[in-house]
N, C-alpha and C positions, 0 to 999 in steps of 0.2 A: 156597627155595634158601639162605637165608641165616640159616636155624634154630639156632637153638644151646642143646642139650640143657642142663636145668636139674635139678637133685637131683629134684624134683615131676615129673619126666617118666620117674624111674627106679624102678621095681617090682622090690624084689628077691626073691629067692625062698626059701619060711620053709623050706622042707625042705634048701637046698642047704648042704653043710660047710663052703665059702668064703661071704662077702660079694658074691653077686651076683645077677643078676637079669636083666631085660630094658628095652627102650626102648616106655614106653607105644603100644598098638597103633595109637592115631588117629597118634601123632607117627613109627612107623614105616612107616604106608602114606603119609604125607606124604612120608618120604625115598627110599620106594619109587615113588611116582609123578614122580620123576627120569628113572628107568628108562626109562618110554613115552614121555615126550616126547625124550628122545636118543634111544633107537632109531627113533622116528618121523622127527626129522631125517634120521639119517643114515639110515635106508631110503629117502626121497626119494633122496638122490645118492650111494647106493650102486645105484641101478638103471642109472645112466650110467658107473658102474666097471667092469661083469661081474665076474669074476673075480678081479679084483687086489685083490690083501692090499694093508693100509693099518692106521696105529697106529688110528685108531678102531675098527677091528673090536674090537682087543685093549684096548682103555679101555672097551670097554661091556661085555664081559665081566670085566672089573674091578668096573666099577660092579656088576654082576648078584651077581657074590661078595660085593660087600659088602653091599649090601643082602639076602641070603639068612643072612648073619651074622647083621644086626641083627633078623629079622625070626624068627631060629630057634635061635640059640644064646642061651646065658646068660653075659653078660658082666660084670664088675667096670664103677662106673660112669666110671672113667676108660677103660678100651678103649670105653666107648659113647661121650665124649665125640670119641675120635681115629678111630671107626670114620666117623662122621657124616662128620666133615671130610672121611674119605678119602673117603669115597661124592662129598659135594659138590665136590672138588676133581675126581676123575674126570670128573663130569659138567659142567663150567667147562671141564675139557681138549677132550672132545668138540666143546663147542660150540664153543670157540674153536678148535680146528681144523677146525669146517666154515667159519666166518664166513672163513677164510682162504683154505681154497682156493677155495671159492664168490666172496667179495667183493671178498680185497685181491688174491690172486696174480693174477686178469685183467688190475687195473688195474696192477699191477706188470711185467705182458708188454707191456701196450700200452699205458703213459702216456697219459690223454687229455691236450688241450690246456689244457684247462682244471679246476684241480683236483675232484673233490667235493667236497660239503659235507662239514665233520666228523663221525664218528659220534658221536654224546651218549652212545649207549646203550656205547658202547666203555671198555674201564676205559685201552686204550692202553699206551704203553710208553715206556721210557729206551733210550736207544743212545749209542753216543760214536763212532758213524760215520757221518759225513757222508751218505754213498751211502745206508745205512739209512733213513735219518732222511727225508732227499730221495725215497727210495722210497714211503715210509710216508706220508707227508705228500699225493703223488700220489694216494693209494688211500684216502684218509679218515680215516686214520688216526692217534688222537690222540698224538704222538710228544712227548718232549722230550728236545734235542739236550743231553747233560751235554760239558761242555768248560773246560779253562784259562781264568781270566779274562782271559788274558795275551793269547789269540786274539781276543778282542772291541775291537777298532778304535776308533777315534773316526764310521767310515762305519755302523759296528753300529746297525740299528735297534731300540731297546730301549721296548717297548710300555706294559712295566709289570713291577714290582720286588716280587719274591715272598719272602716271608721265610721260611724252614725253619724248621716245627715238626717237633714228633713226636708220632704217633697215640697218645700213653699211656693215654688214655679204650678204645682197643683190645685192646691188647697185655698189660695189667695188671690183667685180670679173676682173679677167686681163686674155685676153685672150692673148694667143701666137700661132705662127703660123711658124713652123718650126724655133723653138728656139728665134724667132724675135716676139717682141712687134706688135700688129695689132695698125693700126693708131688708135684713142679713135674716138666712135660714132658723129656724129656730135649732137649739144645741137638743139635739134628743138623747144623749147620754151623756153619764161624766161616771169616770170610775175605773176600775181595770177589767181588761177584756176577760171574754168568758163569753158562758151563755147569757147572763143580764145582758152585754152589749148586745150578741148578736138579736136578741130576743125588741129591745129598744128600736133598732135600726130596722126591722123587718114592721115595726109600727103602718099598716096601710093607710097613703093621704086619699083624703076623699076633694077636697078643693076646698080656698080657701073662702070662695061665696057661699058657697055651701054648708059648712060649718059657722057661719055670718049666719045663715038665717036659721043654722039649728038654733044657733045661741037666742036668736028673736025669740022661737019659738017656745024656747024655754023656760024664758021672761016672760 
């Protein structure tokens, strides 16, 4: 799940005109074995649905595209490295939207008395609504309330004092591509989070030949 394609995992192709190739076969049935454990999920509690349309239908056939991409077309190695993510991001949606209507929405219908234990396995989430935060927090969910310091009292109970770093060990990897620098990703948003980011970020890549020759075609 948390693979990430390295120049040694890209085979390009000696006959093809452009710079491209494919994603080594072991590390594409790896990202294609995504595929069966989401649709096995959600075929468990998609038999308690019948009939009703739901966004996971349509994320596992996302997933299914992308991974029939990777596994058949011949890509530059920067679309392999964006197609991966797409595929793994897909399959993160899935599952976190079974984990929610299965685990937190019950417990968010009918608050028990006493809260769960926190999920560990959960990556969790920011909110700056009280109710959220309160909801989430009921249902196990690893939450952190963002708010004004100006809100926190002298009655504030303050557990322990966390300092803000930044992931640059992350964010700041440089890929190369036969010795040569890869152009840098394009920035698909700027602004404060919300639904614009999330909405920006969920943008679907189609490849970057491919949009080359829409743009031809256009001309």
């Amino acid at each position: 799940m948390w693979y990430h394609p390295s120049v040694d995992d890209f085979e390009p192709l000696s006959h093809a005109a452009f710079l491209v190739g494919k994603l080594k076969l072991e590390k594409a049935v790896g990202i294609a074995s995504l595929r069966q454990t989401a649709a096995a999920q959600y075929g468990k509690w998609k038999k308690t649905r019948g009939k009703k349309k739901d966004i996971a239908g349509w994320l596992l056939k996302s997933l299914e595209h992308d991974i029939m991409v990777l596994l058949n077309h011949a890509l530059t190695f920067h679309d392999i490295v964006i197609f991966v993510a797409q595929a793994q991001r897909y399959f993160l949606d899935i599952i976190a939207f079974l984990d929610y209507v299965r685990c937190v929405l019950p417990h968010i219908a009918n608050p028990p008395f006493i809260p769960p234990p926190v999920r560990s396995d959960w990556m969790g989430c920011f909110t700056v609504d009280m109710k959220v935060c309160d909801d989430l927090f009921h249902a196990g969910v690893p939450v952190w309330l963002v708010h004004h310091n100006l809100t926190i009292t002298p009655r504030t109970i303050i557990q322990k004092s966390v300092r803000f770093t930044f992931p640059d060990h992350i964010v700041c990897s440089t890929y190369s591509e036969h010795g040569k620098s890869t152009r840098p990703f394009q920035c698909l948003y700027c602004g404060p989070g919300g639904f614009l980011r999330h909405f920006h970020n969920h943008r679907y890549y189609t490849s970057s030949i491919y949009t080359e020759q829409q743009n031809r075609c256009n001309t």
